[in-house]
HTML snippet that shows the backbone in 3Dmol.js (N, CA, C, O; Angstrom):
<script src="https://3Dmol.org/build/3Dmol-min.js"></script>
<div id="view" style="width:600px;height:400px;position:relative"></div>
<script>
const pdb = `
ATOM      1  N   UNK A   1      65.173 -74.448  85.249  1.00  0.00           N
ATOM      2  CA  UNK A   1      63.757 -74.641  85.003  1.00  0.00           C
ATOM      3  C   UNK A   1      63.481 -76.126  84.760  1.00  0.00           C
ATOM      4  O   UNK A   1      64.092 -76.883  84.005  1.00  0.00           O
ATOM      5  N   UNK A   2      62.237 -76.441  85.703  1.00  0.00           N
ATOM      6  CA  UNK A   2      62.247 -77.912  84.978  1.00  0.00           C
ATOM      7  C   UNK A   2      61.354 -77.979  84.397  1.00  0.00           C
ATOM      8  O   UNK A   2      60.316 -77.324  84.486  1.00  0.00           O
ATOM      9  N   UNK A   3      61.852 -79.406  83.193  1.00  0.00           N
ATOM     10  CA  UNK A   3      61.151 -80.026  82.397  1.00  0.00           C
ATOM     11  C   UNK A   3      59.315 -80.796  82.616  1.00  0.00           C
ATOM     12  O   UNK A   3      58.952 -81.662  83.411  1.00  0.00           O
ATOM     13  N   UNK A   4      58.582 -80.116  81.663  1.00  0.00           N
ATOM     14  CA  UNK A   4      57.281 -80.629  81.609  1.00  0.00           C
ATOM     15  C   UNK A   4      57.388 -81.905  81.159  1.00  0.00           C
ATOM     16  O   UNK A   4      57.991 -82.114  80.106  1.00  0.00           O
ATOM     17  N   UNK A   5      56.640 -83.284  82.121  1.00  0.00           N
ATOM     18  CA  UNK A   5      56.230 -84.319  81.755  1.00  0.00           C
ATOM     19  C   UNK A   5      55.391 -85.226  82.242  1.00  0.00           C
ATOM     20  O   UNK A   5      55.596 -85.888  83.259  1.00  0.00           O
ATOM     21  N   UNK A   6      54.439 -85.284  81.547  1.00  0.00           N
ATOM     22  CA  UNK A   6      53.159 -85.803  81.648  1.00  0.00           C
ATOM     23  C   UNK A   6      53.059 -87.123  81.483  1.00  0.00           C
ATOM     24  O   UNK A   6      51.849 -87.346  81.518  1.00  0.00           O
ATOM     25  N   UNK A   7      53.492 -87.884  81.362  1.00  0.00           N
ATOM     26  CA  UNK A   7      53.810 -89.546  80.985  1.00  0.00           C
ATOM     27  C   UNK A   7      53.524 -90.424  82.166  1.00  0.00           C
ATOM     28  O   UNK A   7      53.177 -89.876  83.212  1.00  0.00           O
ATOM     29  N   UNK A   8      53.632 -91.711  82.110  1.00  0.00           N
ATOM     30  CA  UNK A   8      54.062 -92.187  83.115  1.00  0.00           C
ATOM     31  C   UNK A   8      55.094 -92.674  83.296  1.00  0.00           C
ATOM     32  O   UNK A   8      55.660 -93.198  82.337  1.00  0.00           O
ATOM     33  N   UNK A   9      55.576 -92.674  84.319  1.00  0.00           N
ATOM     34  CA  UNK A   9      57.047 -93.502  84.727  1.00  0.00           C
ATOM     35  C   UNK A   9      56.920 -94.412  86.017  1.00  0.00           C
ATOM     36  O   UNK A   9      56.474 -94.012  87.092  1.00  0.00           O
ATOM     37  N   UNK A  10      57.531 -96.134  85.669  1.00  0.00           N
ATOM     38  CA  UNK A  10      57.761 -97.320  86.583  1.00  0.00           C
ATOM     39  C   UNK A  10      58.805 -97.327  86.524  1.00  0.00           C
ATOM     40  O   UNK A  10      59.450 -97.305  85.476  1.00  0.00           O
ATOM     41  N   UNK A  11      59.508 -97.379  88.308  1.00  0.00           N
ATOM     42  CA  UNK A  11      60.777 -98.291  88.525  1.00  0.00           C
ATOM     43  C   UNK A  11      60.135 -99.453  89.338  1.00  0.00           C
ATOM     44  O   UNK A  11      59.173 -99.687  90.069  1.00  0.00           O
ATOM     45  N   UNK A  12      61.332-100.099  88.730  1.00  0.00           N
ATOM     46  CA  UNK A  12      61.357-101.735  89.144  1.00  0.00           C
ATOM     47  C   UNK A  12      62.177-101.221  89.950  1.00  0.00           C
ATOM     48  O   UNK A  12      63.028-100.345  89.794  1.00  0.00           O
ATOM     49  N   UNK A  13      61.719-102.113  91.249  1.00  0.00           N
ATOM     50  CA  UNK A  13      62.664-101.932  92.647  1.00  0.00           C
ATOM     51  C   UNK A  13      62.794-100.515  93.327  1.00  0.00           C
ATOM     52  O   UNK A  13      62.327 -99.495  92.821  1.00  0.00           O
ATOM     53  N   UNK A  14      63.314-100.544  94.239  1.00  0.00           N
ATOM     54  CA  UNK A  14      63.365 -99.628  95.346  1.00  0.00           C
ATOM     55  C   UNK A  14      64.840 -99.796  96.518  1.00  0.00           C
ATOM     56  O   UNK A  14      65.045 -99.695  97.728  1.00  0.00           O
ATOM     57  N   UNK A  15      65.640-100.115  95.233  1.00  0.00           N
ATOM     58  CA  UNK A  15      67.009-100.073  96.274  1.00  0.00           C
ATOM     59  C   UNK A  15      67.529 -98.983  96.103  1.00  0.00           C
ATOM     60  O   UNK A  15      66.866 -98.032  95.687  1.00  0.00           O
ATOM     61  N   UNK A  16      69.108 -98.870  96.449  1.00  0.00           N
ATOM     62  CA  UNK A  16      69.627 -98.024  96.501  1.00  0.00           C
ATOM     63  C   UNK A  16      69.932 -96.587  95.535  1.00  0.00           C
ATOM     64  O   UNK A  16      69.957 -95.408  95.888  1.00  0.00           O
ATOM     65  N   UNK A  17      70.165 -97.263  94.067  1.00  0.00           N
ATOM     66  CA  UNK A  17      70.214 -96.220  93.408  1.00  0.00           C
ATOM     67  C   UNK A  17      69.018 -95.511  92.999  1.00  0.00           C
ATOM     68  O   UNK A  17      69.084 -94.368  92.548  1.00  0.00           O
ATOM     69  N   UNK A  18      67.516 -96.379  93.189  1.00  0.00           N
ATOM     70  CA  UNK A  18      66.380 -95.914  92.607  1.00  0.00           C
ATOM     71  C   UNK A  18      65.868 -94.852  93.978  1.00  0.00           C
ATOM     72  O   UNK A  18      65.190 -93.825  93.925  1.00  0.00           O
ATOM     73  N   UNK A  19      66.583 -95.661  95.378  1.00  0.00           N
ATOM     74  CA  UNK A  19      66.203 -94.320  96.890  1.00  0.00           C
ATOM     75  C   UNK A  19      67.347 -92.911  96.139  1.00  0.00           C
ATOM     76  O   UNK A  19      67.344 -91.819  96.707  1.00  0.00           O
ATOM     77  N   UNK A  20      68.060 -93.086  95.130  1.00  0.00           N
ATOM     78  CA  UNK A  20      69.093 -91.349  95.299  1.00  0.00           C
ATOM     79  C   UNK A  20      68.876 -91.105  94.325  1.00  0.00           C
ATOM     80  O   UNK A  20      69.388 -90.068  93.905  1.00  0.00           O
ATOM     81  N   UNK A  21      67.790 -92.091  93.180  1.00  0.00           N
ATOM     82  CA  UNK A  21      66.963 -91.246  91.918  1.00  0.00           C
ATOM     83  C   UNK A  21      65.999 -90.575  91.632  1.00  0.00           C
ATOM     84  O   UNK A  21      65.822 -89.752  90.733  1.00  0.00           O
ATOM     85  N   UNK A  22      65.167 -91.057  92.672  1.00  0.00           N
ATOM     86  CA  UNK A  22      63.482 -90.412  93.068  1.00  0.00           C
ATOM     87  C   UNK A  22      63.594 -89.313  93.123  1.00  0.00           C
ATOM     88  O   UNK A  22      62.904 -88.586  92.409  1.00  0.00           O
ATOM     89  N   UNK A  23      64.635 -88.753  94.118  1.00  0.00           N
ATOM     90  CA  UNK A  23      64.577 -87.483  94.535  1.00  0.00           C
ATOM     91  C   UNK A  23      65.562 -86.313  93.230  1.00  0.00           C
ATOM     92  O   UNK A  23      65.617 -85.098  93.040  1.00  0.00           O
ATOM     93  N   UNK A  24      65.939 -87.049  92.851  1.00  0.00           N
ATOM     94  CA  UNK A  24      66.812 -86.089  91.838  1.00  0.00           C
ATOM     95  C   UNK A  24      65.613 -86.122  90.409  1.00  0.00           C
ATOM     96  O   UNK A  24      65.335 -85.095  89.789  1.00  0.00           O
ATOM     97  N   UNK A  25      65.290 -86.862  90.229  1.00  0.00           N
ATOM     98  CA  UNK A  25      64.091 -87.138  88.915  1.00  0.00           C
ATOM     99  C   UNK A  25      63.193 -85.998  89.114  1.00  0.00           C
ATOM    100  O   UNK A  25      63.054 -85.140  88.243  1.00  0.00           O
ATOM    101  N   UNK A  26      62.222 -85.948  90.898  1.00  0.00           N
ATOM    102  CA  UNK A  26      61.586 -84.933  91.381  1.00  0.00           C
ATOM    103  C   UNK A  26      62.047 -83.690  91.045  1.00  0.00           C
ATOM    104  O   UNK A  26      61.246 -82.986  90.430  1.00  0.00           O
ATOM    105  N   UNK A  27      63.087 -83.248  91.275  1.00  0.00           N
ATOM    106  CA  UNK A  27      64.090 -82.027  91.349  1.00  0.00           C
ATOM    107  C   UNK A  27      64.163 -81.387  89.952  1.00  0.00           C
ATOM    108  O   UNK A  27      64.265 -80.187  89.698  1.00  0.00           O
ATOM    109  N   UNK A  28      64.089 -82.419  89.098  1.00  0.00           N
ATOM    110  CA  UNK A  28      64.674 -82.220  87.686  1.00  0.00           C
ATOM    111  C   UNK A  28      63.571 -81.836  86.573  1.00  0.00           C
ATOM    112  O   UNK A  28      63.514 -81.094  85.592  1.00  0.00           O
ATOM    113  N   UNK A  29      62.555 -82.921  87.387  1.00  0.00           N
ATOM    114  CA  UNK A  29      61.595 -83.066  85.964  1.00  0.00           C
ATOM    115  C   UNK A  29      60.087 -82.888  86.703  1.00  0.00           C
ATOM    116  O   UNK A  29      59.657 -83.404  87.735  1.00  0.00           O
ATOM    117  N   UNK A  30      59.302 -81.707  85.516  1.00  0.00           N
ATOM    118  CA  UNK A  30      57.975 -81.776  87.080  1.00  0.00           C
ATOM    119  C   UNK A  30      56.886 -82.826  86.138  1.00  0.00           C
ATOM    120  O   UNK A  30      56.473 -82.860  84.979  1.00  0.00           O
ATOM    121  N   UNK A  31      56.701 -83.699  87.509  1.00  0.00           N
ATOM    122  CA  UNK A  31      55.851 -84.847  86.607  1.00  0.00           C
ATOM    123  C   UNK A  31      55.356 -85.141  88.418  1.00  0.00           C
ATOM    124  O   UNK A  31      55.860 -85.273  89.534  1.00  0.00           O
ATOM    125  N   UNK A  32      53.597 -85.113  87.490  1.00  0.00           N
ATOM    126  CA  UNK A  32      52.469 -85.350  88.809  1.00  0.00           C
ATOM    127  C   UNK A  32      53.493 -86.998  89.521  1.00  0.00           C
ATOM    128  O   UNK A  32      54.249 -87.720  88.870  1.00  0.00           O
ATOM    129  N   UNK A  33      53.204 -87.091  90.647  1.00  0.00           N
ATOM    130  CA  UNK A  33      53.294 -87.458  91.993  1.00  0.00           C
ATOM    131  C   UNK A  33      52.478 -89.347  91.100  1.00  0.00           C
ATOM    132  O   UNK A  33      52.932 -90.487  91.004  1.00  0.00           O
ATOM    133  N   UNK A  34      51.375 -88.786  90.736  1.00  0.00           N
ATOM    134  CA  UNK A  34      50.478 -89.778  90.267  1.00  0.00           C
ATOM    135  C   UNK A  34      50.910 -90.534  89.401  1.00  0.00           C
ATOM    136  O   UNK A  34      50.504 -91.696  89.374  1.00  0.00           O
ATOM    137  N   UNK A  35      51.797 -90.098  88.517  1.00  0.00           N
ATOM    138  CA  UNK A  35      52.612 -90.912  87.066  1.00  0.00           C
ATOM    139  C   UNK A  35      53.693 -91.933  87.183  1.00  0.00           C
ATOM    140  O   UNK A  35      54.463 -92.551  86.447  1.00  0.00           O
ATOM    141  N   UNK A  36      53.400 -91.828  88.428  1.00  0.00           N
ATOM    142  CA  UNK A  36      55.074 -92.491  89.061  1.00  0.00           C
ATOM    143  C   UNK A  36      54.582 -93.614  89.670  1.00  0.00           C
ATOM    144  O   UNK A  36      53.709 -93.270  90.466  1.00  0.00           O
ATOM    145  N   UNK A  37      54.765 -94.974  89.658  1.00  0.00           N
ATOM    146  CA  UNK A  37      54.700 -95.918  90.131  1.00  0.00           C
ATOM    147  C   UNK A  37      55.943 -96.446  90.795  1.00  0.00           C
ATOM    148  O   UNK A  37      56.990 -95.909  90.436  1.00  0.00           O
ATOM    149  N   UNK A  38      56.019 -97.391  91.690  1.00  0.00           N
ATOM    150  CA  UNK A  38      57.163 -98.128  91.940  1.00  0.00           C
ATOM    151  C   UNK A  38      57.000 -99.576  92.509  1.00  0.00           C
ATOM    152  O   UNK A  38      56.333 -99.730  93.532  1.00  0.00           O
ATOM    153  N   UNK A  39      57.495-100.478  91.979  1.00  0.00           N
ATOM    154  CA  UNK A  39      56.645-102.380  92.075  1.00  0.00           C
ATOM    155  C   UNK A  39      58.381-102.662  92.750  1.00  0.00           C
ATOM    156  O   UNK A  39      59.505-102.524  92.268  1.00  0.00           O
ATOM    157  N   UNK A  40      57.836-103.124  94.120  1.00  0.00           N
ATOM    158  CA  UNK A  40      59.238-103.798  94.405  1.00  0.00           C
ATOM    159  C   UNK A  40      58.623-105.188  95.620  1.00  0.00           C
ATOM    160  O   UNK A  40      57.679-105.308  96.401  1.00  0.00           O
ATOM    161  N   UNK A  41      59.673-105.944  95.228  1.00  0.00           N
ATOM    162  CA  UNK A  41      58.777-107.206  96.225  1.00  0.00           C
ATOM    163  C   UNK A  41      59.662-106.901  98.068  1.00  0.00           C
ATOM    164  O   UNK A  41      60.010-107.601  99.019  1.00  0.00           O
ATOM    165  N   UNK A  42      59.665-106.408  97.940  1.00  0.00           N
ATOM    166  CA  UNK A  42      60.263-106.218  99.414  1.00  0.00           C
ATOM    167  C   UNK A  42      59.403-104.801 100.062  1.00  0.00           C
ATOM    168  O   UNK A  42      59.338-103.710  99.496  1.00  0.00           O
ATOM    169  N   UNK A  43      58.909-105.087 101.118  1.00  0.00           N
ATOM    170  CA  UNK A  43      58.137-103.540 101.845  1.00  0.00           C
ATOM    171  C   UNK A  43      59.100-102.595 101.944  1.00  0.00           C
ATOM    172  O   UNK A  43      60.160-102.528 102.566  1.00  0.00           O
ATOM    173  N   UNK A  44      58.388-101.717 101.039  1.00  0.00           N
ATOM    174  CA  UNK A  44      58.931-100.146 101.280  1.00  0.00           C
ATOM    175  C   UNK A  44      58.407 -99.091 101.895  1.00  0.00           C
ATOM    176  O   UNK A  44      58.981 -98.015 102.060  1.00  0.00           O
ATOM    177  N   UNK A  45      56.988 -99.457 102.347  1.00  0.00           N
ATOM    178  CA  UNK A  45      56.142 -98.656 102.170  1.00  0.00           C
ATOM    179  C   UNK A  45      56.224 -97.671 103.325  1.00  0.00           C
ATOM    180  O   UNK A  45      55.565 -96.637 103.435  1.00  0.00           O
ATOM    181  N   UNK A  46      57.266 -98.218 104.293  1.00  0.00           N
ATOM    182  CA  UNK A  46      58.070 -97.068 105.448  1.00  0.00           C
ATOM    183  C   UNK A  46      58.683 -95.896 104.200  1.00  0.00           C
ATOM    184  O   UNK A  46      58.471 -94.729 103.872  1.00  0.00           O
ATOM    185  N   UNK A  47      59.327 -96.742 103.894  1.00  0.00           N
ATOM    186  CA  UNK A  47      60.668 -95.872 103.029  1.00  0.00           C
ATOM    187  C   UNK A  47      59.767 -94.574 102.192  1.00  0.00           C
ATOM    188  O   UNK A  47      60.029 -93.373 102.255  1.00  0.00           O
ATOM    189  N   UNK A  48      58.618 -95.243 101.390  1.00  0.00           N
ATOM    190  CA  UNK A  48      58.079 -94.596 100.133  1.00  0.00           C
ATOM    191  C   UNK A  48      56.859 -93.457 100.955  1.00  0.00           C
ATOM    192  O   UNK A  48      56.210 -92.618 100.330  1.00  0.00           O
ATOM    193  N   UNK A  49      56.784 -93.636 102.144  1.00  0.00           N
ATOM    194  CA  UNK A  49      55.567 -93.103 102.769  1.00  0.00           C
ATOM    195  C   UNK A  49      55.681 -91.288 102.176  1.00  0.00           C
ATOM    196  O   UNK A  49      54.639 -90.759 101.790  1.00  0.00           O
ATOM    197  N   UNK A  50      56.584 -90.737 102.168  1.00  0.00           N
ATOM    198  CA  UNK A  50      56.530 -88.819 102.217  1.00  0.00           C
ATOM    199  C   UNK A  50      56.043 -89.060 100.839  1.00  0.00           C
ATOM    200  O   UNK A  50      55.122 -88.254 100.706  1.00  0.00           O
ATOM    201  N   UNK A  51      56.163 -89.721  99.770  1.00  0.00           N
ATOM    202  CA  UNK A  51      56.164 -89.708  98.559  1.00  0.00           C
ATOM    203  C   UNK A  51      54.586 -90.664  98.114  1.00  0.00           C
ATOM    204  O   UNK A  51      53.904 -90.260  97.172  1.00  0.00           O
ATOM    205  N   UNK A  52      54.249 -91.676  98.759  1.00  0.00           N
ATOM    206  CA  UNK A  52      53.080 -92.063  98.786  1.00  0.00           C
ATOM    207  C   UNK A  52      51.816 -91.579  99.345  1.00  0.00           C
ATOM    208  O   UNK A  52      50.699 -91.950  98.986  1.00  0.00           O
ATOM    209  N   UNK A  53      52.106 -90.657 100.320  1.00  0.00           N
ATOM    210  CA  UNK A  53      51.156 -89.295 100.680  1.00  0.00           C
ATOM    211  C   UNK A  53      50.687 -88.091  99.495  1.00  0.00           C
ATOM    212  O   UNK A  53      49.557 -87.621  99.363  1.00  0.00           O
ATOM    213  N   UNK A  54      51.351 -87.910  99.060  1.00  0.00           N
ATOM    214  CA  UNK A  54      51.561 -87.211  97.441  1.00  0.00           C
ATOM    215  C   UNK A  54      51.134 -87.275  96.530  1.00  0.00           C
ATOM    216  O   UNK A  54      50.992 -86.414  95.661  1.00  0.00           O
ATOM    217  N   UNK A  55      50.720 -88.790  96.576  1.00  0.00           N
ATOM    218  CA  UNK A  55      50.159 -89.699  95.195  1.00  0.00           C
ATOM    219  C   UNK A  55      51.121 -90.730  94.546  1.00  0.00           C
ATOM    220  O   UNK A  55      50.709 -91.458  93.643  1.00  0.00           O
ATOM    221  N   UNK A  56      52.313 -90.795  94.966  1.00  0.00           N
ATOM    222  CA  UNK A  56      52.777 -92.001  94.367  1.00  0.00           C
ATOM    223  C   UNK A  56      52.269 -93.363  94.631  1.00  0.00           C
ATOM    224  O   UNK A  56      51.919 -93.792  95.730  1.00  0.00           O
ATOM    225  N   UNK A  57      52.265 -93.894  93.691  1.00  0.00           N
ATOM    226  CA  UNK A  57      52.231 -95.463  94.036  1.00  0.00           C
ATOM    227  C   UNK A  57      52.946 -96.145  93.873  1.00  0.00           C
ATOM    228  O   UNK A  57      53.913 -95.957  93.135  1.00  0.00           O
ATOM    229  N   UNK A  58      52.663 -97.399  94.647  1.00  0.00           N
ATOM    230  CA  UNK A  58      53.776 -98.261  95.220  1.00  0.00           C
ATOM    231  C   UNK A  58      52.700 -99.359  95.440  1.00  0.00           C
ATOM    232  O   UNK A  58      51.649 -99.382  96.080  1.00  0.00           O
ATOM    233  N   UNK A  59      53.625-100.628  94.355  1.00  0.00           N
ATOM    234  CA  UNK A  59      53.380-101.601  94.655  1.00  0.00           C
ATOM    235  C   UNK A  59      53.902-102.680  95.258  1.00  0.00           C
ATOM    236  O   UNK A  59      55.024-102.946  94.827  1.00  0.00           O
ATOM    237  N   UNK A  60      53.296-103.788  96.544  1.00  0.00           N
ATOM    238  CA  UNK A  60      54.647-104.477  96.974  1.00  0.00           C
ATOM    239  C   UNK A  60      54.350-105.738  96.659  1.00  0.00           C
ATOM    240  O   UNK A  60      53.622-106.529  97.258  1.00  0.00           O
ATOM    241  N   UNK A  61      55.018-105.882  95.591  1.00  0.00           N
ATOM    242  CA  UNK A  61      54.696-107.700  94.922  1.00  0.00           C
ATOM    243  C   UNK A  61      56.105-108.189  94.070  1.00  0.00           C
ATOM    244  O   UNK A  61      56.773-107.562  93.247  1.00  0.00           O
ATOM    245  N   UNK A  62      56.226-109.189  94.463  1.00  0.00           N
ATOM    246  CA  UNK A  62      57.239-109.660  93.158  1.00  0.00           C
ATOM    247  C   UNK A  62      56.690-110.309  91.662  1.00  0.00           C
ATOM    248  O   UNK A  62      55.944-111.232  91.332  1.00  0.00           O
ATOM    249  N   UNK A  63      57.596-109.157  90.885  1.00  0.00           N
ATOM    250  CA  UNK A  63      57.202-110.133  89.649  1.00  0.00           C
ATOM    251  C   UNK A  63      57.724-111.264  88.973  1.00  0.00           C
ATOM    252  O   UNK A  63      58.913-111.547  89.122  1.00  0.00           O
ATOM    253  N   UNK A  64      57.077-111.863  88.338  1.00  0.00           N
ATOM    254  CA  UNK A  64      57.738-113.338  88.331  1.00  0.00           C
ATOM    255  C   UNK A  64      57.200-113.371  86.970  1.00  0.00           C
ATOM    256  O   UNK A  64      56.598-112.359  86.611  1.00  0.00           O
ATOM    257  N   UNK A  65      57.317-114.471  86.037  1.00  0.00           N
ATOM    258  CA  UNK A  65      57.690-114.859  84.477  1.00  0.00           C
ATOM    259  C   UNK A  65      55.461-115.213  84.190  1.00  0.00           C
ATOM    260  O   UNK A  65      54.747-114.911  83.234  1.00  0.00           O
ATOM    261  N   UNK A  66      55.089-115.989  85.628  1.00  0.00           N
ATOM    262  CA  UNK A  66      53.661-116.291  85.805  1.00  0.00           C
ATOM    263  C   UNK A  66      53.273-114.782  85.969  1.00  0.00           C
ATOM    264  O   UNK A  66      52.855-114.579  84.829  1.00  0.00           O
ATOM    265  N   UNK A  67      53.146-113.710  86.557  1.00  0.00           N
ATOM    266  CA  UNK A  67      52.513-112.836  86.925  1.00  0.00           C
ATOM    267  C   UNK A  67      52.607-112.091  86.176  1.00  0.00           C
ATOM    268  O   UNK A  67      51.566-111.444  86.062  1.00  0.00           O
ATOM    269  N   UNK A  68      54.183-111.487  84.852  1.00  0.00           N
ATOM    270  CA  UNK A  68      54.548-110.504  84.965  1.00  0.00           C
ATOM    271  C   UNK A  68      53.828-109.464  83.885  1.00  0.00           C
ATOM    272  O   UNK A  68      54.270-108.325  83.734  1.00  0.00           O
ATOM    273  N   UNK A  69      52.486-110.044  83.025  1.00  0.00           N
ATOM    274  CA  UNK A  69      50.954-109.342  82.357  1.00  0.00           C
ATOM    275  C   UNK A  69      50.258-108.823  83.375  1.00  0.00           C
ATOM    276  O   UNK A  69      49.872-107.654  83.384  1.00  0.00           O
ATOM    277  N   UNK A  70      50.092-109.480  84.109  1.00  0.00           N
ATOM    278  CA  UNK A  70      49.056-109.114  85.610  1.00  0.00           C
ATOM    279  C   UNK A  70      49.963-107.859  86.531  1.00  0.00           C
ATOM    280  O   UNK A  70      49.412-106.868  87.010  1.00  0.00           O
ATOM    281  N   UNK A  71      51.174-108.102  86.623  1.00  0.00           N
ATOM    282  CA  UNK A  71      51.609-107.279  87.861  1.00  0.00           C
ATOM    283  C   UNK A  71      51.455-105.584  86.642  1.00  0.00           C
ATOM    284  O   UNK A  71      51.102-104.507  87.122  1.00  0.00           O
ATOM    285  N   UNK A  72      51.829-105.768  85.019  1.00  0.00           N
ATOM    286  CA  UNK A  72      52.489-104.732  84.380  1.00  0.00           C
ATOM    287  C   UNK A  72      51.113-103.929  83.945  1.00  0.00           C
ATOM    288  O   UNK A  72      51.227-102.822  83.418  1.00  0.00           O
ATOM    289  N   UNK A  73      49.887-104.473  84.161  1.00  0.00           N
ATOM    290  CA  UNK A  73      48.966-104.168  83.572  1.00  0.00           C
ATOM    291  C   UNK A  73      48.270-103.397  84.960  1.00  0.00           C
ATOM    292  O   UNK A  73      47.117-103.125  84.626  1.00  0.00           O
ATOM    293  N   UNK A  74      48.414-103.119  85.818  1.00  0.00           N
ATOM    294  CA  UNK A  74      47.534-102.374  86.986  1.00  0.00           C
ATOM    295  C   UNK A  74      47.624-101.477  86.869  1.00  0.00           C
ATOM    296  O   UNK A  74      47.051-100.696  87.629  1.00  0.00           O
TER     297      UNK A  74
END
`;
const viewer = $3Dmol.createViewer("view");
viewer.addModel(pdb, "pdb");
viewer.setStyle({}, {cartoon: {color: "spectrum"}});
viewer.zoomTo();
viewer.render();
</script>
């Protein structure tokens, strides 16, 4: 049975271990599509598309030490 959670949840990045976590997090824990963000400076938005249809979001920006109030606050 999975776990109720209503929160939100950000990953930083979109490499490898966060592409074979998404899907196990999904699996595990039921949390709207919408709560889930993901900020990576490299285009994913091929990669993130089945999951950004859904309601995830996905941001593609790098954060940097100047931005990183502005990028955390959207």
């Amino acid at each position: 049975m999975k776990k109720k959670f209503n929160n939100k949840i950000l990953i930083i990045g979109y490499g490898s271990v966060s592409q074979c976590t998404l899907p196990v997090l999904l699996d595990q824990i039921d949390v709207p599509l919408e709560n889930i963000t993901i900020i990576d400076f490299e285009d994913k938005s091929k990669d993130l598309k089945k999951f950004t249809d859904q309601g995830l979001k996905y941001v593609h920006e790098k954060i940097s030490p100047e931005n990183l109030d502005h990028v955390l606050s959207k």
